[in-house]
Every structure is written in structure tokens, then in C-alpha cells.
Biopython code that builds the backbone (N, CA, C, O; Angstrom):
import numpy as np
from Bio.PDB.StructureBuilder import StructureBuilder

atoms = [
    (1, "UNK", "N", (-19.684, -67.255, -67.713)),
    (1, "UNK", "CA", (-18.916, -68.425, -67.362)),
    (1, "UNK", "C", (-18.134, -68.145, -66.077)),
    (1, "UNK", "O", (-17.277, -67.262, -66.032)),
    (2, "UNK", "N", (-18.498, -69.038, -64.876)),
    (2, "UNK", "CA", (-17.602, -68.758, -63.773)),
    (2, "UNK", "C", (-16.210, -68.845, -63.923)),
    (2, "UNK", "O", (-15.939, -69.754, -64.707)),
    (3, "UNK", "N", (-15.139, -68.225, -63.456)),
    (3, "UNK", "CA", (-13.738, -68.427, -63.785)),
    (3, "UNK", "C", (-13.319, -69.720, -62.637)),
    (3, "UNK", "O", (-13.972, -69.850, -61.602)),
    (4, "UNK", "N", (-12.417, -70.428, -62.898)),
    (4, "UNK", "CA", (-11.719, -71.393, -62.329)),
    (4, "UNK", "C", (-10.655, -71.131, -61.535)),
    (4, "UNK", "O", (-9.831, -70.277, -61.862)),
    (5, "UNK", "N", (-10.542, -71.927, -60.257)),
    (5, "UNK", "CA", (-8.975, -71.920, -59.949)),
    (5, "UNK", "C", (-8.556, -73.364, -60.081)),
    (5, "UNK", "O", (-9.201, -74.385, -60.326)),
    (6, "UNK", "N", (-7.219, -73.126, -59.834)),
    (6, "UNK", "CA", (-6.491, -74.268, -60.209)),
    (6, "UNK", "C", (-6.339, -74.432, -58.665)),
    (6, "UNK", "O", (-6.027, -73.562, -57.852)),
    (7, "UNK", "N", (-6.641, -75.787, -58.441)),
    (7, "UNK", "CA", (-6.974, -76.683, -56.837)),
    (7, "UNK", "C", (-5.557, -78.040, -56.562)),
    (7, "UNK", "O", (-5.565, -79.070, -57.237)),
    (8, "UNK", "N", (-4.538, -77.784, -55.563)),
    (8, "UNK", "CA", (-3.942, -78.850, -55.580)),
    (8, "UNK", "C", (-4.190, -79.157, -54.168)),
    (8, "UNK", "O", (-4.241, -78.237, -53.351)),
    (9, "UNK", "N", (-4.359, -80.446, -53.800)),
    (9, "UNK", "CA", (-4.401, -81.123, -52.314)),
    (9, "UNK", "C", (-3.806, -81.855, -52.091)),
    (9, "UNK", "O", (-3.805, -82.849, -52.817)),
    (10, "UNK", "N", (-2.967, -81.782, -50.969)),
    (10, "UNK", "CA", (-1.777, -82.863, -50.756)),
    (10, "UNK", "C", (-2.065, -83.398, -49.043)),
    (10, "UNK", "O", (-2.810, -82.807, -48.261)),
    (11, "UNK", "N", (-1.429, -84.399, -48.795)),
    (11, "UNK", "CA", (-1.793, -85.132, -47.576)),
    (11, "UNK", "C", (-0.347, -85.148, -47.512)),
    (11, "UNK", "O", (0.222, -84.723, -48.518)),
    (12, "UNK", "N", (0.649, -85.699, -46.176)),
    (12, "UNK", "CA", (2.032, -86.113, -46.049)),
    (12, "UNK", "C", (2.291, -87.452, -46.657)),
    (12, "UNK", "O", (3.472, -87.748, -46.838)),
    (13, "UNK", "N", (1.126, -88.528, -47.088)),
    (13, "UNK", "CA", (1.489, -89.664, -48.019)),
    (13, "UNK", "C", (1.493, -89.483, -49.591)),
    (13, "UNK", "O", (2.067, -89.991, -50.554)),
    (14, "UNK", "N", (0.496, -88.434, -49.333)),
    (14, "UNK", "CA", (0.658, -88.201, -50.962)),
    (14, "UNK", "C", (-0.482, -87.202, -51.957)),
    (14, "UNK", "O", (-1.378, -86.666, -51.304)),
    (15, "UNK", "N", (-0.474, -86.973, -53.309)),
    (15, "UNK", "CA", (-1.121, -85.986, -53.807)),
    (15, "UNK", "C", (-2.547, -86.658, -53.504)),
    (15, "UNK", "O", (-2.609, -87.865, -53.268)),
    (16, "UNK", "N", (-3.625, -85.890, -53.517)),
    (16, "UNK", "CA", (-4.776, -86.422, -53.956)),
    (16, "UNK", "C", (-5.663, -85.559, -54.787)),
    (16, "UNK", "O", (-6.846, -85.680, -55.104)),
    (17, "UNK", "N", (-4.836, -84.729, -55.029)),
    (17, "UNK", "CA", (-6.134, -83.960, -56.122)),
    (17, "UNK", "C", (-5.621, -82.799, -57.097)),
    (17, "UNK", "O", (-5.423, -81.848, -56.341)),
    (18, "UNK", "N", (-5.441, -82.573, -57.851)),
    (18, "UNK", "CA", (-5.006, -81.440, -58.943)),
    (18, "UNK", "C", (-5.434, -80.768, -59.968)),
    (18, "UNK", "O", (-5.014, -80.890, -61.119)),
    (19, "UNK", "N", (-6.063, -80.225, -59.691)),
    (19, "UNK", "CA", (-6.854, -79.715, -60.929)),
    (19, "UNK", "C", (-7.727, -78.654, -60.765)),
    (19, "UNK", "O", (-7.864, -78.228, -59.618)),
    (20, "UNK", "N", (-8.563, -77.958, -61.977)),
    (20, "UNK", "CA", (-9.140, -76.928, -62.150)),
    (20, "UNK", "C", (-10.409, -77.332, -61.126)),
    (20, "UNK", "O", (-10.814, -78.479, -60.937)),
    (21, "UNK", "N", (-10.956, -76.060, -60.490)),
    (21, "UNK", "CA", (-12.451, -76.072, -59.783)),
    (21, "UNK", "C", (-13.270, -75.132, -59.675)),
    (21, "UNK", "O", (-12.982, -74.070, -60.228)),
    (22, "UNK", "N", (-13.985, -75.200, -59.253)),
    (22, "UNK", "CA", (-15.355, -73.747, -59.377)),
    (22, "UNK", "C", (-15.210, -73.199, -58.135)),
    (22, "UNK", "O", (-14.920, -72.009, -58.013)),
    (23, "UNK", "N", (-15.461, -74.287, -56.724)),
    (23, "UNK", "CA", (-14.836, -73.735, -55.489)),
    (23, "UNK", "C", (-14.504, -74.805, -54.885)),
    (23, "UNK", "O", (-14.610, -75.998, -55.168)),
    (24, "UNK", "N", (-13.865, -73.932, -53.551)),
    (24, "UNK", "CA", (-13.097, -74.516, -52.243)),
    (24, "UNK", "C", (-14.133, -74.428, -51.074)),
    (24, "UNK", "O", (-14.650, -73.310, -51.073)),
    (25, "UNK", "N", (-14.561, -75.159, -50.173)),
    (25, "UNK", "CA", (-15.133, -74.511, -48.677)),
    (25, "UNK", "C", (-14.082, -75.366, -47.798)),
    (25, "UNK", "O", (-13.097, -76.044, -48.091)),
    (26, "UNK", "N", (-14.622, -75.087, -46.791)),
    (26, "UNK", "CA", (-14.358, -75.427, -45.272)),
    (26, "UNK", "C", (-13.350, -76.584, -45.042)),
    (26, "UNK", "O", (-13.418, -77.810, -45.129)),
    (27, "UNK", "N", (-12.149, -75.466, -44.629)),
    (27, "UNK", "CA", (-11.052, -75.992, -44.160)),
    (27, "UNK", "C", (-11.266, -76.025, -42.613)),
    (27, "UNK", "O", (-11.945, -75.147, -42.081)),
    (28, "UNK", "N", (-10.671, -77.070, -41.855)),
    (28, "UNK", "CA", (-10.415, -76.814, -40.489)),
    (28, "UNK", "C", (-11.256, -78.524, -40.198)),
    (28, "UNK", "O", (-11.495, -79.264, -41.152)),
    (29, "UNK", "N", (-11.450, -78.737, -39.393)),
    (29, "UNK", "CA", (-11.517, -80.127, -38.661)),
    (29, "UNK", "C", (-13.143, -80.710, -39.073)),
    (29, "UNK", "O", (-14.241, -80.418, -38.601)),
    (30, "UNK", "N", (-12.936, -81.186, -39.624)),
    (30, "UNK", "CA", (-14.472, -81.695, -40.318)),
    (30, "UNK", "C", (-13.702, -82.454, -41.878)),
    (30, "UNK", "O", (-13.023, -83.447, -42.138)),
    (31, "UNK", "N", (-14.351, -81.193, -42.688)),
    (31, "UNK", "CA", (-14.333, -81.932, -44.143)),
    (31, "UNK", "C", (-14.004, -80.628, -45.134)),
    (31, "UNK", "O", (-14.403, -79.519, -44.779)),
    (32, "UNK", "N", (-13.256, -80.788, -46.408)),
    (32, "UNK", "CA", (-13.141, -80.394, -47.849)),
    (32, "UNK", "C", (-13.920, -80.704, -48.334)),
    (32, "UNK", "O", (-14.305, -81.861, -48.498)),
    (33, "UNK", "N", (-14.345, -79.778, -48.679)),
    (33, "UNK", "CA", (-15.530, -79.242, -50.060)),
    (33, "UNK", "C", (-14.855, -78.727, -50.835)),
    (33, "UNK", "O", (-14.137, -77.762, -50.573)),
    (34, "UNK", "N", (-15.014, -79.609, -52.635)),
    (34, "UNK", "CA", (-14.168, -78.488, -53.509)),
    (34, "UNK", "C", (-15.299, -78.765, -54.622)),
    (34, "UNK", "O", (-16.055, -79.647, -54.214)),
    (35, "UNK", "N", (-15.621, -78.334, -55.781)),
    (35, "UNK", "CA", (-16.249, -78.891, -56.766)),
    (35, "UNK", "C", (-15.670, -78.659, -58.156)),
    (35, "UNK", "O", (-15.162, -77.580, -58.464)),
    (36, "UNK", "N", (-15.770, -79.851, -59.112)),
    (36, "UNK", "CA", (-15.276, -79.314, -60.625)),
    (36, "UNK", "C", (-16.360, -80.192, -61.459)),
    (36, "UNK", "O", (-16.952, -81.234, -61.179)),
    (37, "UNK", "N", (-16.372, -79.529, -62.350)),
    (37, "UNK", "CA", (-17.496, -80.189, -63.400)),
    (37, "UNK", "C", (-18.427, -80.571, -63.224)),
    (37, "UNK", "O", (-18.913, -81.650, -63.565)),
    (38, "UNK", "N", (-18.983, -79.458, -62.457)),
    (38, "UNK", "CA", (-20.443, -79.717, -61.841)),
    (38, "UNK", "C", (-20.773, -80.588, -60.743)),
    (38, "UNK", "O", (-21.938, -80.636, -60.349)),
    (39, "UNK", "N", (-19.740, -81.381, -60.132)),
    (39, "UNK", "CA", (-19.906, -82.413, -59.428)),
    (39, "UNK", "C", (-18.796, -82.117, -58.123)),
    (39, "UNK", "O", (-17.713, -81.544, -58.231)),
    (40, "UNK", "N", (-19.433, -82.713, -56.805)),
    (40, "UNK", "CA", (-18.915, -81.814, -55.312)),
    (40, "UNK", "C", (-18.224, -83.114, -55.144)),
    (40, "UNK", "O", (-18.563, -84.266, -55.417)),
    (41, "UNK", "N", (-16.727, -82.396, -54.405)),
    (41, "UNK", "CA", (-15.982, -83.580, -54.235)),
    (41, "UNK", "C", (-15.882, -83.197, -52.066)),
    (41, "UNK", "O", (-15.956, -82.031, -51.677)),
    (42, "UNK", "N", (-15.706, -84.479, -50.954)),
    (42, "UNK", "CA", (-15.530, -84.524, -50.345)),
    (42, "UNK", "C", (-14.752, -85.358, -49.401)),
    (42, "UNK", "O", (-14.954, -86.572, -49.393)),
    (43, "UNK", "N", (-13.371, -84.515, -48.138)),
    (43, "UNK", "CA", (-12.429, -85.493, -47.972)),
    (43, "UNK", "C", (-12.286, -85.178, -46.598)),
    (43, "UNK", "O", (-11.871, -84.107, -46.154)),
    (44, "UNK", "N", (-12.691, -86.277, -45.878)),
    (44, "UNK", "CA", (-12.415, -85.824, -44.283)),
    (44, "UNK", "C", (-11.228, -85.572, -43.612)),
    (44, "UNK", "O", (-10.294, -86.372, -43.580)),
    (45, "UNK", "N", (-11.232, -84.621, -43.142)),
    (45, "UNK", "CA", (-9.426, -83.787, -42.511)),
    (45, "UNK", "C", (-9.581, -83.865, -41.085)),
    (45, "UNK", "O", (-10.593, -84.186, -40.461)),
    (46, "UNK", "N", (-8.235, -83.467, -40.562)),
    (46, "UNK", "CA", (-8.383, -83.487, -39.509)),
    (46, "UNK", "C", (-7.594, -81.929, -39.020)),
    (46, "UNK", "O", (-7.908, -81.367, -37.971)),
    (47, "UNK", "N", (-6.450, -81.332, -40.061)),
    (47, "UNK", "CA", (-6.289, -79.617, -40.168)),
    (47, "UNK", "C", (-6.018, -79.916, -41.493)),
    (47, "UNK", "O", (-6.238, -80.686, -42.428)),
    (48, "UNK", "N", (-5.348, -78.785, -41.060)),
    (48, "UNK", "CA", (-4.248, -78.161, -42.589)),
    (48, "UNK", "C", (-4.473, -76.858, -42.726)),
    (48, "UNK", "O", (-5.255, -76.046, -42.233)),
    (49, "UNK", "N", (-3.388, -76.838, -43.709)),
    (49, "UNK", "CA", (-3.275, -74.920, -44.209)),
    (49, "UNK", "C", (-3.697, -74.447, -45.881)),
    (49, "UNK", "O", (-3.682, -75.339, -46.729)),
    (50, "UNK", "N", (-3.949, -73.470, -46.164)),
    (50, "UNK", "CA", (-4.190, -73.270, -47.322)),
    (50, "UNK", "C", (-2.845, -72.021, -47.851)),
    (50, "UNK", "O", (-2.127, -71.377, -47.087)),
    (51, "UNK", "N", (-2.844, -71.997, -48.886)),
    (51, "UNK", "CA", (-2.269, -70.781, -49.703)),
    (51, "UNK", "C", (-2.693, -70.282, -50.872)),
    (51, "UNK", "O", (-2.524, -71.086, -51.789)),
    (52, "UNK", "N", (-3.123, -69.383, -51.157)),
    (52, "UNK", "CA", (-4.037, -69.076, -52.151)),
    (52, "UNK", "C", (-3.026, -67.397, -52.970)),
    (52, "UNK", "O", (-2.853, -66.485, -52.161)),
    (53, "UNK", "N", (-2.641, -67.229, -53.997)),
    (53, "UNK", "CA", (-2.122, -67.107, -54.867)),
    (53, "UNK", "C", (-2.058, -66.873, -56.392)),
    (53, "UNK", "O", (-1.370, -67.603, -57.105)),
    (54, "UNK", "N", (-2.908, -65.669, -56.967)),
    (54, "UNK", "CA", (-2.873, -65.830, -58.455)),
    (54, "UNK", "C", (-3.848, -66.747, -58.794)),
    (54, "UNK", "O", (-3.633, -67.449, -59.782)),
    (55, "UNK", "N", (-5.129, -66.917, -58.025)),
    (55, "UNK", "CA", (-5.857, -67.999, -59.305)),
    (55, "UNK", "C", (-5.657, -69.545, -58.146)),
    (55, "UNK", "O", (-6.419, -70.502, -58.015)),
    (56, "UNK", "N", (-4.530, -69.295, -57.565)),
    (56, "UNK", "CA", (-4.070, -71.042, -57.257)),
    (56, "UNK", "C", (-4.244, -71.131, -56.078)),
    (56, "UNK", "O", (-3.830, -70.346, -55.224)),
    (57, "UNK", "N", (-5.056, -72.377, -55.872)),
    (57, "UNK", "CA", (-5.004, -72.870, -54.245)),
    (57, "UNK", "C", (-3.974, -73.889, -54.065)),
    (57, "UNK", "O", (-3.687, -74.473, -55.110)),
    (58, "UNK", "N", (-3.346, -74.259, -53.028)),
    (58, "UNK", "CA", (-2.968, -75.607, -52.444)),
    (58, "UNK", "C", (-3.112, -75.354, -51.038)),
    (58, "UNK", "O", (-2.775, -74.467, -50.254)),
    (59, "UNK", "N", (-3.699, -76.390, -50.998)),
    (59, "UNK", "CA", (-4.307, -76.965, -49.216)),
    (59, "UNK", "C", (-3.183, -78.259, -49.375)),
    (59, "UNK", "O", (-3.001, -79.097, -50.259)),
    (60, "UNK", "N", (-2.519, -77.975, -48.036)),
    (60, "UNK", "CA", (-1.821, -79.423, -47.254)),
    (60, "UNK", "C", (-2.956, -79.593, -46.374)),
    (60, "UNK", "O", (-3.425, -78.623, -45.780)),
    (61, "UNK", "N", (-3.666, -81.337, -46.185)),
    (61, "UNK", "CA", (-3.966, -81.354, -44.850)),
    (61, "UNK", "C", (-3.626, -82.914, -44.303)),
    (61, "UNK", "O", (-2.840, -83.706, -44.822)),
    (62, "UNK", "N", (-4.305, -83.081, -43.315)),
    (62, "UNK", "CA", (-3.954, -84.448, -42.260)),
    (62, "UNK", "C", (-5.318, -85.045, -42.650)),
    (62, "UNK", "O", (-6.306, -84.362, -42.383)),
    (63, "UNK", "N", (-5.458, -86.007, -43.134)),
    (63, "UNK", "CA", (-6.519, -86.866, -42.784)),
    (63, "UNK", "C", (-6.903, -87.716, -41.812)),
    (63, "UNK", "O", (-6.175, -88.340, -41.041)),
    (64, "UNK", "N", (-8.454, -87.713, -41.905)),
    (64, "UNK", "CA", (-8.685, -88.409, -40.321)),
    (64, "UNK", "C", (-9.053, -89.965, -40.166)),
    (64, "UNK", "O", (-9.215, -90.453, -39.048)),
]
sb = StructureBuilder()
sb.init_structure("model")
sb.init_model(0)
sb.init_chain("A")
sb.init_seg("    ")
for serial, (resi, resn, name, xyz) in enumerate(atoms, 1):
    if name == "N":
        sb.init_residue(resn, " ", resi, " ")
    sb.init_atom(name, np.array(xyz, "f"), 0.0, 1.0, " ", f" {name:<3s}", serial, name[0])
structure = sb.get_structure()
């Protein structure tokens, strides 16, 4: 069983995402890739930062 992290994504208007995932890709000026429950989620950015921590991600970014 792959282990999980716990995924939070925030924008400066507001949360958009919280929860457990399998993975994270590509931060930086394009797009978020994260996936949970078998199913790939995607959110066009324009930056942001990550912090990664014990298991836990949170990405702030700017949307485009």
C-alpha cells in the first residue's frame, strides 16, 4: 500500500484543496499535479512555494 501525504493548497482568495494524496508534481509556472483516489487532479498557477514537513505538504500559489 503506497503511504499518503496529507496535501493542503491555498491561493490568496482562498483554500482549494485539503486532503490526503498519493502525489504532488510540478510546481512553478504551468500547472499542479496532485492525485488522490486514483484520480489526477489539475490547477493552473502562475508560482508559489511549497513546504514539505513530516508527511505534510502545503503549496501557496497564484493562479493564472
Amino acid at each position: 500500500m503506497m503511504k499518503k501525504l496529507h496535501l493542503n493548497i491555498v491561493s490568496p482568495e482562498k483554500e482549494l484543496f485539503n486532503g490526503e494524496v498519493e502525489s504532488v508534481t510540478s510546481l512553478g509556472t504551468g500547472k499542479l499535479i496532485y492525485a488522490t483516489d486514483g484520480e489526477e487532479h489539475e490547477l493552473d498557477i502562475q508560482n508559489g512555494f511549497v513546504e514539505m514537513s513530516n508527511g505534510r505538504v502545503a503549496v501557496c500559489i497564484e493562479q493564472q
